[in-house]
Biopython code that builds the backbone (N, CA, C, O; Angstrom):
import numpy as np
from Bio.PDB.StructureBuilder import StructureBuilder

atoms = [
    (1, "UNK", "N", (-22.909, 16.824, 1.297)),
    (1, "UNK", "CA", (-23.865, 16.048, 2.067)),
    (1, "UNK", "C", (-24.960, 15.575, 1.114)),
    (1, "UNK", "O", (-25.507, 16.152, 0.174)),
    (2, "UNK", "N", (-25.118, 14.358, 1.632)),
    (2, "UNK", "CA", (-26.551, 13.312, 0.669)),
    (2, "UNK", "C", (-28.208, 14.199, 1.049)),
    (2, "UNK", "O", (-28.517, 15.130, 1.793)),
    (3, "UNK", "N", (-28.828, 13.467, 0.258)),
    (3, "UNK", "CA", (-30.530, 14.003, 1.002)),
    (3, "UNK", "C", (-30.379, 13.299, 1.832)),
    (3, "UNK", "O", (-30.906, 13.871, 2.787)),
    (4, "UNK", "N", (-29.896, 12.139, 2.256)),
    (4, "UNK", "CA", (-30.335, 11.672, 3.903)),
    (4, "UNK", "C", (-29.305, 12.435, 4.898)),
    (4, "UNK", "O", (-29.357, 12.094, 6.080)),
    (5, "UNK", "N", (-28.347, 13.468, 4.515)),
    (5, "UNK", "CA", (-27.661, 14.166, 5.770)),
    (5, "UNK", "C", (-26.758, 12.940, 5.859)),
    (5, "UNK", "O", (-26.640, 12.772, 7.072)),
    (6, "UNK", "N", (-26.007, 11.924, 5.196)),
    (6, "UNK", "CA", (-24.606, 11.966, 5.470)),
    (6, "UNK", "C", (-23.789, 12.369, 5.084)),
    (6, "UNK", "O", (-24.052, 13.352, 4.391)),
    (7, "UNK", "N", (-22.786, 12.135, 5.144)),
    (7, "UNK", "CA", (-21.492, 12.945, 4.568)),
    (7, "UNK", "C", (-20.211, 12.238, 4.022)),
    (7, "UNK", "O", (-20.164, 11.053, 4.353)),
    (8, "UNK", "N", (-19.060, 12.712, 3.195)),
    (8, "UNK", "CA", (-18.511, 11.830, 2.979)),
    (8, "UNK", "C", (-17.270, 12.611, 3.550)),
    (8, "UNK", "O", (-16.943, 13.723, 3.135)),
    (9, "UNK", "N", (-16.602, 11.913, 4.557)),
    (9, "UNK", "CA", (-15.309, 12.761, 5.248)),
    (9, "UNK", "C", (-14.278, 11.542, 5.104)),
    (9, "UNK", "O", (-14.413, 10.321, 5.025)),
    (10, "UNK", "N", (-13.168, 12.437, 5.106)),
    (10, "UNK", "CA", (-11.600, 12.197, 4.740)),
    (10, "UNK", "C", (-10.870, 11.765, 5.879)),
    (10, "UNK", "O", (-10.483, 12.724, 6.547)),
    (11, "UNK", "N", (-10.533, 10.602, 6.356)),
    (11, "UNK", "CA", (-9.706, 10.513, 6.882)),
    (11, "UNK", "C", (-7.855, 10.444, 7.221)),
    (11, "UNK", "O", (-7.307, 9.342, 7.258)),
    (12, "UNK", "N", (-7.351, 11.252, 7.362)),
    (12, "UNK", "CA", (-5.790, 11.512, 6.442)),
    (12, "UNK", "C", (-4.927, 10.531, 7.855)),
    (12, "UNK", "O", (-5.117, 10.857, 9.026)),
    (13, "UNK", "N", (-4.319, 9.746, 7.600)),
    (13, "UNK", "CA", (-3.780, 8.665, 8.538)),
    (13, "UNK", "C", (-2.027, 9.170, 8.636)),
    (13, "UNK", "O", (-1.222, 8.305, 8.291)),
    (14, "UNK", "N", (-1.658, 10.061, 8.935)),
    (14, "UNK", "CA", (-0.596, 11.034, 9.072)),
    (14, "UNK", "C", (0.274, 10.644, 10.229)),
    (14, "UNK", "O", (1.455, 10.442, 9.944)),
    (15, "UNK", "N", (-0.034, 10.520, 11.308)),
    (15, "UNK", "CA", (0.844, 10.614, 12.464)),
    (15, "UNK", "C", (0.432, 9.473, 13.050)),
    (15, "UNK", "O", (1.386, 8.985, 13.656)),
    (16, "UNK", "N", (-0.835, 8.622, 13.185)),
    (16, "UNK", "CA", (-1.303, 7.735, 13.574)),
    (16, "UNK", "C", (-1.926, 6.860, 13.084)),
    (16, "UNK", "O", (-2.928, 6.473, 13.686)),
    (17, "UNK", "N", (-1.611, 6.341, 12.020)),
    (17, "UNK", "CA", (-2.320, 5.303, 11.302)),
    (17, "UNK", "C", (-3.261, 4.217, 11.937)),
    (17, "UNK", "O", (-4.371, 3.862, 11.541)),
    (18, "UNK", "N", (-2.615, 3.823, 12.911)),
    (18, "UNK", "CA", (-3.212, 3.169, 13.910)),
    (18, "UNK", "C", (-4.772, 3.677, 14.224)),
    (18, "UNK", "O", (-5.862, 3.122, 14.085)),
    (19, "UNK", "N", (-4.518, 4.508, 14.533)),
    (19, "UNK", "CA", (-5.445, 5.498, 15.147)),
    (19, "UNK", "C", (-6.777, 6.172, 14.074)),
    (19, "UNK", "O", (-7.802, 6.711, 14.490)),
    (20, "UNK", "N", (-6.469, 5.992, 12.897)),
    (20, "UNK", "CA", (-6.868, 6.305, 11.921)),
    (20, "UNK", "C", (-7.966, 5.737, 11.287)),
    (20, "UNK", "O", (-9.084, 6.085, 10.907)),
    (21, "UNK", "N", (-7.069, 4.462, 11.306)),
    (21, "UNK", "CA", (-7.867, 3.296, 11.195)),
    (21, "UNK", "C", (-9.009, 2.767, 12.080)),
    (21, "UNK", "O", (-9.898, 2.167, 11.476)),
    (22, "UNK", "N", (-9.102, 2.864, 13.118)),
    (22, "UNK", "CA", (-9.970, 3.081, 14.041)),
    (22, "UNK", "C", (-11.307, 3.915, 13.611)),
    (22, "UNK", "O", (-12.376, 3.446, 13.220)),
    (23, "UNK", "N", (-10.923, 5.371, 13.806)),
    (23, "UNK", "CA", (-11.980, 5.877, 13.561)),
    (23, "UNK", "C", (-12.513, 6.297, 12.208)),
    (23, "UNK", "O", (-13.532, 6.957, 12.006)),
    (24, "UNK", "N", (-11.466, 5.697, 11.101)),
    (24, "UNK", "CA", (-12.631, 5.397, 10.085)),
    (24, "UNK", "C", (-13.377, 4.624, 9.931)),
    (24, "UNK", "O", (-14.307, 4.748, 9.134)),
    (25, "UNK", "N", (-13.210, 3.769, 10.538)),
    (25, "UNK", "CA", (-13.972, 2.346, 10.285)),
    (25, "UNK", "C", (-15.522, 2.624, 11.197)),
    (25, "UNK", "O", (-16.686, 2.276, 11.002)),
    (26, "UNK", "N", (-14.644, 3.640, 12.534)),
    (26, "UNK", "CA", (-16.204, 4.109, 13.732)),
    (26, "UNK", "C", (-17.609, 4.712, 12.632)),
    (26, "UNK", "O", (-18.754, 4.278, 12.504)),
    (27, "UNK", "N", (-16.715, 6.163, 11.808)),
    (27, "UNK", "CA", (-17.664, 6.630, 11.667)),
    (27, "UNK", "C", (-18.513, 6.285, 10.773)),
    (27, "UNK", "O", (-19.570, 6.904, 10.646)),
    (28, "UNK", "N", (-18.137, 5.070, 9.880)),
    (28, "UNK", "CA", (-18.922, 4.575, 9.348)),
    (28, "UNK", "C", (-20.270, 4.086, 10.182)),
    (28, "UNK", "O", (-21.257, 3.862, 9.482)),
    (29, "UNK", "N", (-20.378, 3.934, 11.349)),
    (29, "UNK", "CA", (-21.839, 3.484, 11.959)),
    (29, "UNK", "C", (-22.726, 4.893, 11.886)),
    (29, "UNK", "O", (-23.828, 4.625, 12.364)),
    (30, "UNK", "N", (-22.694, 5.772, 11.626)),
    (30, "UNK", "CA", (-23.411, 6.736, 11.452)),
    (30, "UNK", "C", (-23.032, 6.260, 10.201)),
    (30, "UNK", "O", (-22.119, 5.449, 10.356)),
    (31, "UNK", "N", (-23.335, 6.407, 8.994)),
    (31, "UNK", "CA", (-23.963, 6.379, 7.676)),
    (31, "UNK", "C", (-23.309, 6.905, 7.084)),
    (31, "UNK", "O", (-23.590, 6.987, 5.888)),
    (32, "UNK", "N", (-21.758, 7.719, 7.717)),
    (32, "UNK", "CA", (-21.056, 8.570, 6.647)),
    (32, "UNK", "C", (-20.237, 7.860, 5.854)),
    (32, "UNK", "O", (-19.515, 7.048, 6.432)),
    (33, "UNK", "N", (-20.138, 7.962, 4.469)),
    (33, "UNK", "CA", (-19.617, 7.623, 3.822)),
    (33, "UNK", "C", (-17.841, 7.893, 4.002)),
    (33, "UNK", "O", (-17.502, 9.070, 4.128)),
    (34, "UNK", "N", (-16.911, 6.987, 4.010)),
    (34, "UNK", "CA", (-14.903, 7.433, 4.430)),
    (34, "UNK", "C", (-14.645, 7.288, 3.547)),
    (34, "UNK", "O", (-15.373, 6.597, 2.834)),
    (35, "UNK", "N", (-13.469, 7.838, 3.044)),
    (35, "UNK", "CA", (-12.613, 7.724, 2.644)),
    (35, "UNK", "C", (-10.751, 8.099, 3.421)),
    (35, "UNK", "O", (-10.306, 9.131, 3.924)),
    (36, "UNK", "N", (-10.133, 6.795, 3.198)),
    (36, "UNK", "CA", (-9.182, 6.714, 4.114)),
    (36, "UNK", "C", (-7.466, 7.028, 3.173)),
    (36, "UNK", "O", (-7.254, 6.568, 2.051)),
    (37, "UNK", "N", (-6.847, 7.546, 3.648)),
    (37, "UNK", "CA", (-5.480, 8.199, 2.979)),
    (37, "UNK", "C", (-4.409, 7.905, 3.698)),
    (37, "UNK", "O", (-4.204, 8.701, 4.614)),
    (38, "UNK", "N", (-3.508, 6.860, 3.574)),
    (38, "UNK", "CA", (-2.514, 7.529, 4.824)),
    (38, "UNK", "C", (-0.682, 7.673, 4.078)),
    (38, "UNK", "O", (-0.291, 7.220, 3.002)),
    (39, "UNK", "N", (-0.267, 8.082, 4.623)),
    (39, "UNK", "CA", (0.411, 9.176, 4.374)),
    (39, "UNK", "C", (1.880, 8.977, 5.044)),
    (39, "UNK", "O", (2.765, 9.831, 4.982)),
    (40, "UNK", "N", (1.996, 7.780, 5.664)),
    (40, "UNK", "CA", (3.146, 6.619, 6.363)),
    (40, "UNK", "C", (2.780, 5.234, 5.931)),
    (40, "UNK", "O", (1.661, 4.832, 5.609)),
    (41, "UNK", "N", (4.178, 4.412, 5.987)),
    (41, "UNK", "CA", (3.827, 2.899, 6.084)),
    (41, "UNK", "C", (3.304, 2.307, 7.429)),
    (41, "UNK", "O", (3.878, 2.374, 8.516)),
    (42, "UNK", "N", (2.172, 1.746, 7.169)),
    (42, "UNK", "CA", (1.188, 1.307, 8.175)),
    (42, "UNK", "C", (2.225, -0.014, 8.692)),
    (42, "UNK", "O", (2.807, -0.787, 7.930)),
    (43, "UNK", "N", (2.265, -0.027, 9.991)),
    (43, "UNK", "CA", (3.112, -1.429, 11.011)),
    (43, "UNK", "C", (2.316, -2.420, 10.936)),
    (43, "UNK", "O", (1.089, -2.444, 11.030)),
    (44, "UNK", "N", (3.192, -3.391, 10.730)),
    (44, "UNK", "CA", (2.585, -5.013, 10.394)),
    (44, "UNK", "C", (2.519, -5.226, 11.889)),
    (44, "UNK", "O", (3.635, -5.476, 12.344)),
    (45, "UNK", "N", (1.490, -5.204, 12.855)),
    (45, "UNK", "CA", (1.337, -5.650, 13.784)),
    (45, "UNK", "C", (0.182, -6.577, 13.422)),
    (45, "UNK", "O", (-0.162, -7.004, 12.320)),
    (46, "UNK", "N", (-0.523, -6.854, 15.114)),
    (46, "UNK", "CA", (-1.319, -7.690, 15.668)),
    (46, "UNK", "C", (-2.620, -6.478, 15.151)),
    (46, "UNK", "O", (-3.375, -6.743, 14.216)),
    (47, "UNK", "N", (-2.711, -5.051, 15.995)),
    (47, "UNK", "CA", (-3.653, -4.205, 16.241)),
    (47, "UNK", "C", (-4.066, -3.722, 14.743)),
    (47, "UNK", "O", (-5.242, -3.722, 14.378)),
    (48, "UNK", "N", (-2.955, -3.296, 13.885)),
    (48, "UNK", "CA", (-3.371, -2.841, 12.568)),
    (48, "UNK", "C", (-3.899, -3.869, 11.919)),
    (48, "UNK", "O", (-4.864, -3.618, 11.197)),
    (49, "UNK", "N", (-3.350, -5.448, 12.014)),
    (49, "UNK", "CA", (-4.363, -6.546, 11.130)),
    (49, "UNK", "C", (-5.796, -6.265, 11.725)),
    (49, "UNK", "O", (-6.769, -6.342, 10.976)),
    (50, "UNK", "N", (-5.925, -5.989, 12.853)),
    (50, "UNK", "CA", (-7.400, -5.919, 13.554)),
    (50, "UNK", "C", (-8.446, -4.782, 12.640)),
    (50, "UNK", "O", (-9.523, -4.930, 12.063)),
    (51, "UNK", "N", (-7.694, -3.825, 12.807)),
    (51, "UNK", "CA", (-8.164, -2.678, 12.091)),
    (51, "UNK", "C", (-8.026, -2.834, 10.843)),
    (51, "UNK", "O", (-8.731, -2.081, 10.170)),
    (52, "UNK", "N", (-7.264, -3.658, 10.190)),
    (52, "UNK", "CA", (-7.431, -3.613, 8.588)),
    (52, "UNK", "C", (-8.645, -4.413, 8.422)),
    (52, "UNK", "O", (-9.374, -4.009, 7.516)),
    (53, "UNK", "N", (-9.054, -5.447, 9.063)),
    (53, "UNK", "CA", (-10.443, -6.337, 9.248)),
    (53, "UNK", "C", (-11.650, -5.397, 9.479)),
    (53, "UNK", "O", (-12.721, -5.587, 8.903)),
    (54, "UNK", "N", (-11.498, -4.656, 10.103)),
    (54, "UNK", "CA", (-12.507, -3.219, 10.459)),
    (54, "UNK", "C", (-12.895, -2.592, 9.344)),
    (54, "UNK", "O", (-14.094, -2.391, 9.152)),
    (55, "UNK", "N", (-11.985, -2.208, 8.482)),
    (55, "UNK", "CA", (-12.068, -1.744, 7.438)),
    (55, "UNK", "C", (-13.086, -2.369, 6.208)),
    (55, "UNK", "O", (-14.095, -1.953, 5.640)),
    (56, "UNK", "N", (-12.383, -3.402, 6.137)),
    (56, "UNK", "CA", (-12.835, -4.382, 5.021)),
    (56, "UNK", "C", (-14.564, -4.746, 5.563)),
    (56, "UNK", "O", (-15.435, -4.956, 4.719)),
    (57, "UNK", "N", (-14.793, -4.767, 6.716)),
    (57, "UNK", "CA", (-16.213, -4.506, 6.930)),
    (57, "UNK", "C", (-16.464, -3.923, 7.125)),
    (57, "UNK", "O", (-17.551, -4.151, 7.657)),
    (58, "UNK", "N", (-16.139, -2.419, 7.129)),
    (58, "UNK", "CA", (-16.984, -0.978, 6.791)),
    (58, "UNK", "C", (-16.841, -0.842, 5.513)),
    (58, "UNK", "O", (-17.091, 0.321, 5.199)),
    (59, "UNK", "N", (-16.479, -1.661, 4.389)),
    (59, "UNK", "CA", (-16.141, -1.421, 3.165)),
    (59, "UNK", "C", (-15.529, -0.320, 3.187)),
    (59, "UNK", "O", (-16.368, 0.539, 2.916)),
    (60, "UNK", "N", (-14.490, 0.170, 3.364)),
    (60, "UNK", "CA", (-13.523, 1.377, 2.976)),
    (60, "UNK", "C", (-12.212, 0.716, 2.377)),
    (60, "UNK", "O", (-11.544, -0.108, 3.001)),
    (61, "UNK", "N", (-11.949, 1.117, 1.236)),
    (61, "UNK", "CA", (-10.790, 0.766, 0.747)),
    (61, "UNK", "C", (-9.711, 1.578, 0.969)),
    (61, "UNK", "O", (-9.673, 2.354, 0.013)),
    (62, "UNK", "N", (-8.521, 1.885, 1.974)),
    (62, "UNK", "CA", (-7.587, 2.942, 2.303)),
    (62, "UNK", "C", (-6.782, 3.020, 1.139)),
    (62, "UNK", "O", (-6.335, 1.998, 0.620)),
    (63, "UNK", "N", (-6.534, 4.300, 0.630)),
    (63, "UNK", "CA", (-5.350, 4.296, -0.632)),
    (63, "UNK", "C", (-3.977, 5.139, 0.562)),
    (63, "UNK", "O", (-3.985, 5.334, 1.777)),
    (64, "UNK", "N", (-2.947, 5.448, -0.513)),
    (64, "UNK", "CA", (-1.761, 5.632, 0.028)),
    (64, "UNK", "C", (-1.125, 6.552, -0.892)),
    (64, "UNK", "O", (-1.549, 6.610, -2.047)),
    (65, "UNK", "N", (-0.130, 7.299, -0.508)),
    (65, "UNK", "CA", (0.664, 8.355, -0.994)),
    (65, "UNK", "C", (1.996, 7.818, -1.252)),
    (65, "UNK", "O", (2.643, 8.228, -2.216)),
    (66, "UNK", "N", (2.540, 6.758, -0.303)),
    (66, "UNK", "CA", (3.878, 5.839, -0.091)),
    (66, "UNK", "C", (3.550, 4.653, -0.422)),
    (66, "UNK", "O", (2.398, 4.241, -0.280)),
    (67, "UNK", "N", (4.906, 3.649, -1.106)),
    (67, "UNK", "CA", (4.817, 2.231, -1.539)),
    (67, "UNK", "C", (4.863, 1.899, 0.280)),
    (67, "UNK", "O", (5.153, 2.600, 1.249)),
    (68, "UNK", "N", (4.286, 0.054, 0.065)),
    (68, "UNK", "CA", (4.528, -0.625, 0.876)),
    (68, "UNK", "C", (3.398, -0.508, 2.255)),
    (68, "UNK", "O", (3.585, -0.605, 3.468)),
    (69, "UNK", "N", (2.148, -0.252, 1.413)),
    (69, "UNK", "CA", (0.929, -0.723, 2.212)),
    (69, "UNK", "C", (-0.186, -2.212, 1.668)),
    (69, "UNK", "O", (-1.115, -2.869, 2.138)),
    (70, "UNK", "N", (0.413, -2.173, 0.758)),
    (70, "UNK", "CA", (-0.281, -2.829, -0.001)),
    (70, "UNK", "C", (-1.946, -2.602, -0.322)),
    (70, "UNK", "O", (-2.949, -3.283, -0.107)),
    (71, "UNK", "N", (-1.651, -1.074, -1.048)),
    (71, "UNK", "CA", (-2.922, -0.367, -1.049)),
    (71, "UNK", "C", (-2.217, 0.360, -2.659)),
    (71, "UNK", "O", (-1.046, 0.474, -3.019)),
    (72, "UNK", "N", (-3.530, 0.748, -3.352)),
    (72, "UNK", "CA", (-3.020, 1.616, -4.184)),
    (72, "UNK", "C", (-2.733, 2.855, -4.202)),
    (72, "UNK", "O", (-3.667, 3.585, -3.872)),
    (73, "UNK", "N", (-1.579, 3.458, -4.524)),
    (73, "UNK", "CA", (-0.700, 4.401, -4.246)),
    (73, "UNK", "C", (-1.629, 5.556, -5.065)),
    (73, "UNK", "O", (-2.339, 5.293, -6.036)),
    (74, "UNK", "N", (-1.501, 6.589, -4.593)),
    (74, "UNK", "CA", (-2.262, 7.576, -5.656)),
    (74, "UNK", "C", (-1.405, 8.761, -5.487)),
    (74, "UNK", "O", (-0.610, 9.049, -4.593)),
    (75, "UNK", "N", (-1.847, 9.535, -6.834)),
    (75, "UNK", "CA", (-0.891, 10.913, -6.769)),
    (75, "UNK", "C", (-1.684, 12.009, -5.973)),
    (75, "UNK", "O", (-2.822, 12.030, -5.504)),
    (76, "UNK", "N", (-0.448, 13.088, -6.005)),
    (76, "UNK", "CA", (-1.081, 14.095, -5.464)),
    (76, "UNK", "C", (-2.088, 14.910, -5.669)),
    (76, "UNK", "O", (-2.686, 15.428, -4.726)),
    (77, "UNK", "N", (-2.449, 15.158, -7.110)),
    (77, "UNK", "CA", (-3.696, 15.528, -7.635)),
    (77, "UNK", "C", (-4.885, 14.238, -7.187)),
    (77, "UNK", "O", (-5.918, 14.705, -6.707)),
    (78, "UNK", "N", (-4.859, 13.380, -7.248)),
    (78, "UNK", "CA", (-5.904, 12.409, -6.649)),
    (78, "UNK", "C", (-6.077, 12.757, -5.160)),
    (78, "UNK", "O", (-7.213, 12.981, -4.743)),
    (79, "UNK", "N", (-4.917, 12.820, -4.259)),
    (79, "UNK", "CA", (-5.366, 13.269, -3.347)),
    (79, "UNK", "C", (-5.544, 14.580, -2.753)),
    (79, "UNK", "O", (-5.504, 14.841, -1.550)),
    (80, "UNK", "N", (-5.762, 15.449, -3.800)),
    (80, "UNK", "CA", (-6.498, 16.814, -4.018)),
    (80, "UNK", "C", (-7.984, 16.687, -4.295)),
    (80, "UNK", "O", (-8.815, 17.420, -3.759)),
    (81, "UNK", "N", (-8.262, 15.783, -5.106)),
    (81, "UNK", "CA", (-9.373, 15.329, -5.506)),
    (81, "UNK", "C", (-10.702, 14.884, -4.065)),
    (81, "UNK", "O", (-11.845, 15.167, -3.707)),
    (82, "UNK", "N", (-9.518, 14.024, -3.684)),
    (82, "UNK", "CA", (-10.338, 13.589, -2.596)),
    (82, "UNK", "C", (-10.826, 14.165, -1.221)),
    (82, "UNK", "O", (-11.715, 13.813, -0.446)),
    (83, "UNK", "N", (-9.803, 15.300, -1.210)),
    (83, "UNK", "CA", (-10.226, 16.077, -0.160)),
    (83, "UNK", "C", (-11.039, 17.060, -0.423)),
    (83, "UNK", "O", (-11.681, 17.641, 0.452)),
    (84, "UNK", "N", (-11.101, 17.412, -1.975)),
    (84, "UNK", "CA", (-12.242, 18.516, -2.458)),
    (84, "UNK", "C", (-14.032, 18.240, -2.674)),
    (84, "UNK", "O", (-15.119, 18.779, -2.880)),
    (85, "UNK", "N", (-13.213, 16.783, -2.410)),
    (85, "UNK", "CA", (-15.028, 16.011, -3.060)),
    (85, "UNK", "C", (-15.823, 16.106, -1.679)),
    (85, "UNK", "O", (-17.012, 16.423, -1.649)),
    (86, "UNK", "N", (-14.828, 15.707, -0.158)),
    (86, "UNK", "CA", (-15.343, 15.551, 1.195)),
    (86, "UNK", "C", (-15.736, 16.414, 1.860)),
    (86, "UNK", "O", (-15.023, 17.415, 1.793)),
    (87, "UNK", "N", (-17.057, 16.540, 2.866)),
    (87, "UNK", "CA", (-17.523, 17.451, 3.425)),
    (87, "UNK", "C", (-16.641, 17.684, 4.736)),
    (87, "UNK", "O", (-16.936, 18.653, 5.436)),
    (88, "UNK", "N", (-15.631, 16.902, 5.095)),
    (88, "UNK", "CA", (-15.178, 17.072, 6.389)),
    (88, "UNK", "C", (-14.051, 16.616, 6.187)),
    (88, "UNK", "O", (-14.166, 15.763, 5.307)),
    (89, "UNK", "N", (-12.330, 16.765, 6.725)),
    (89, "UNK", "CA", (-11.573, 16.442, 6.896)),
    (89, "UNK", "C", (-10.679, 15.721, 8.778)),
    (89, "UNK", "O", (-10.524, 16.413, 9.784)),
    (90, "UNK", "N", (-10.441, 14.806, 8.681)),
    (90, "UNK", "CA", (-9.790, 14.938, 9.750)),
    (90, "UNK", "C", (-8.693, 13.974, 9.537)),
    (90, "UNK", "O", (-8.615, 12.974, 8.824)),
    (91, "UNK", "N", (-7.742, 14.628, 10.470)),
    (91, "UNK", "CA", (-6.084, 14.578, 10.371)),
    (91, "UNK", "C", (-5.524, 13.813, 11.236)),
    (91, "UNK", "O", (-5.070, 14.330, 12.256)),
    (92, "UNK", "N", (-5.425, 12.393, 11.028)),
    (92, "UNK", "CA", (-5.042, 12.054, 12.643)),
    (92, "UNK", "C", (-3.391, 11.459, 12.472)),
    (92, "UNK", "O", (-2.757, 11.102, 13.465)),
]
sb = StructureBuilder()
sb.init_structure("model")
sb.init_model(0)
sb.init_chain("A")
sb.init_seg("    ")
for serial, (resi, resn, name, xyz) in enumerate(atoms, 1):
    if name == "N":
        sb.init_residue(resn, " ", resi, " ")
    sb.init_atom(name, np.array(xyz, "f"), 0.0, 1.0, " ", f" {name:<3s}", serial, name[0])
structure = sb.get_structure()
């Protein structure tokens, strides 16, 4: 946590990417700093372009564990990294 009391929490996009995407992009209105992971190939829909727009104006850049998000792929030590640096995890 910062001196102003935010935080920087992990969002792991696992079972619901969809869904993921959503509320990283939310908790950015409280001041917390995201970071977004996901962990499936995200569906070329209508709703995920919505939410990828969400993103890009909460400034969060989502990375990926799997090709074919068109995100940069990171290893598993990176995403060790990233969950050690965050004050909060959540798994959606």
């Amino acid at each position: 946590m910062n001196e102003s009391g935010h935080k920087t929490i992990c969002v792991l996009g696992r079972r619901d990417v969809t869904e993921a995407m959503r509320v990283a992009a939310g908790i950015t209105i409280f001041g917390h700093r995201v970071a977004l992971i996901f962990f499936t190939v995200v569906p070329d829909n209508a709703t995920t372009r919505e939410h990828a727009e969400l993103l890009e104006l909460s400034d969060i850049e989502p990375v990926s564990v799997v090709e074919g998000n068109g995100t940069e792929v990171v290893s598993p030590e990176t995403v060790a990294r990233i969950i050690h640096d965050s004050d909060a995890i959540l798994s959606i």
